[in-house]
C-alpha positions in Angstrom: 99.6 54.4 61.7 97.5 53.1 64.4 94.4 50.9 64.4 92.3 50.9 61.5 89.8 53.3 63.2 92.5 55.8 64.1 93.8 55.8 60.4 90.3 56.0 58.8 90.5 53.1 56.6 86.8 52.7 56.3 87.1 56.3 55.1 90.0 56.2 52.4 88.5 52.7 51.0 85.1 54.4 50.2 87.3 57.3 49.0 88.8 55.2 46.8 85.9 53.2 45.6 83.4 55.8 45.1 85.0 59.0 44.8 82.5 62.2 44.3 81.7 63.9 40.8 81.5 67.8 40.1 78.7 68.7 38.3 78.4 72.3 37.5 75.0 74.0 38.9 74.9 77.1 37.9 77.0 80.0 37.9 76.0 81.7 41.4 77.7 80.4 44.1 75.9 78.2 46.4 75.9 77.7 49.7 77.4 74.8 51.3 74.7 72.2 52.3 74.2 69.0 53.5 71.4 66.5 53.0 72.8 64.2 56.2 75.2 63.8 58.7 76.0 61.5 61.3 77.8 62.6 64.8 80.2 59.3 64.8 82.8 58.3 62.5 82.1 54.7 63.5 79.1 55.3 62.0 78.8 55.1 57.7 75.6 56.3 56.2 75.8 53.9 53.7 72.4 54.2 51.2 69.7 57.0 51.0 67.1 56.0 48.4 63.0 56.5 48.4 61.1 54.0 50.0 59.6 51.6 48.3 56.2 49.9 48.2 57.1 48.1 51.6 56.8 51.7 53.2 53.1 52.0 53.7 53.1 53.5 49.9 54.2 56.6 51.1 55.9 59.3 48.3 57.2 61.0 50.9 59.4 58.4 52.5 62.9 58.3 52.3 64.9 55.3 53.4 68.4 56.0 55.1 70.3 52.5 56.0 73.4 53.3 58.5 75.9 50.7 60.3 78.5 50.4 62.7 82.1 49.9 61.4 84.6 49.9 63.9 82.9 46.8 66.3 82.3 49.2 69.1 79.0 50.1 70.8 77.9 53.8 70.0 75.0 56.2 70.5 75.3 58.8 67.3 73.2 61.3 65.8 71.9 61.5 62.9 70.9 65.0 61.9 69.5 66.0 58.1 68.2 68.9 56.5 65.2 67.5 55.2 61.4 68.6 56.8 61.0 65.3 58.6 57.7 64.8 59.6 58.0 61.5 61.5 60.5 58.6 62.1 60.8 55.1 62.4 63.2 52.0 62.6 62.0 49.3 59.9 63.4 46.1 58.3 65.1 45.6 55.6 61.5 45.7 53.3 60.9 48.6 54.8 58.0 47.6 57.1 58.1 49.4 59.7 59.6 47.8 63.3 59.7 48.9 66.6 57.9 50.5 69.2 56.4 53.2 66.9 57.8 56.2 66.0 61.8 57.9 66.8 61.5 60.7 69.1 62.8 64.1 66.5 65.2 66.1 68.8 67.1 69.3 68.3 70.2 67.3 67.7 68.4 64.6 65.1 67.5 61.3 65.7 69.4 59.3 68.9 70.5 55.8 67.2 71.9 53.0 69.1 74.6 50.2 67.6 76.1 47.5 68.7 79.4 46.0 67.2 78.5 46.0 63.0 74.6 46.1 63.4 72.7 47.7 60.1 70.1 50.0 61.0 67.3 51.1 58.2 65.2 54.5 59.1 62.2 55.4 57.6 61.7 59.3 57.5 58.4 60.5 56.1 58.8 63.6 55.1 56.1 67.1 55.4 55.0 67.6 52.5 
């Protein structure tokens, strides 16, 4: 019922498509944890991967590519556990773009989209 926002289509399809696997860690139980999150549902953190060679050869880098979904302009959050060190827009090769580096705030990194724009953020990581 309702728009395709309202009845998170964008949210059953990747459901759907790329449901999550249980793999056994150990027989503790572990806490609940997170690597990411993002503070709009417009929002789909679609790829997390280490950088690659465009990324100023850095080990340490991680990738995260996000985008808008719903055609609407947002500001969202994206918050991780990770130690990041330092933060920075950058193409699609990873080069880094931009005025230089993200301000890190208590509540993340402050990202701005426009209707279905792709966003790639380089995070270097303390090592």
């Amino acid at each position: 019922a309702g728009s395709f926002q309202e009845a998170g289509v964008i949210q059953q399809a990747y459901n759907l498509n790329f449901p999550l696997h249980v793999v056994p860690a150990s027989c503790a139980p572990c806490p609940a944890w997170s690597a990411f999150s993002v503070s709009s549902p417009a929002i789909v953190l679609e790829t997390v991967k280490q950088a690659g060679a465009g990324a100023e050869d850095r080990a340490e880098a991680v990738v995260v590519r996000l985008y808008e979904a719903h055609g609407s302009t947002v500001t969202a959050w994206l918050q991780t556990s990770l130690p990041v060190q330092m933060a920075m827009l950058c193409d699609f090769l990873e080069r880094p773009v931009g005025w230089g580096p993200l301000p890190l705030e208590k509540q993340g990194l402050r990202l701005f989209f426009t209707p279905f724009r792709v966003l790639s953020v380089l995070l270097v990581l303390s090592c």
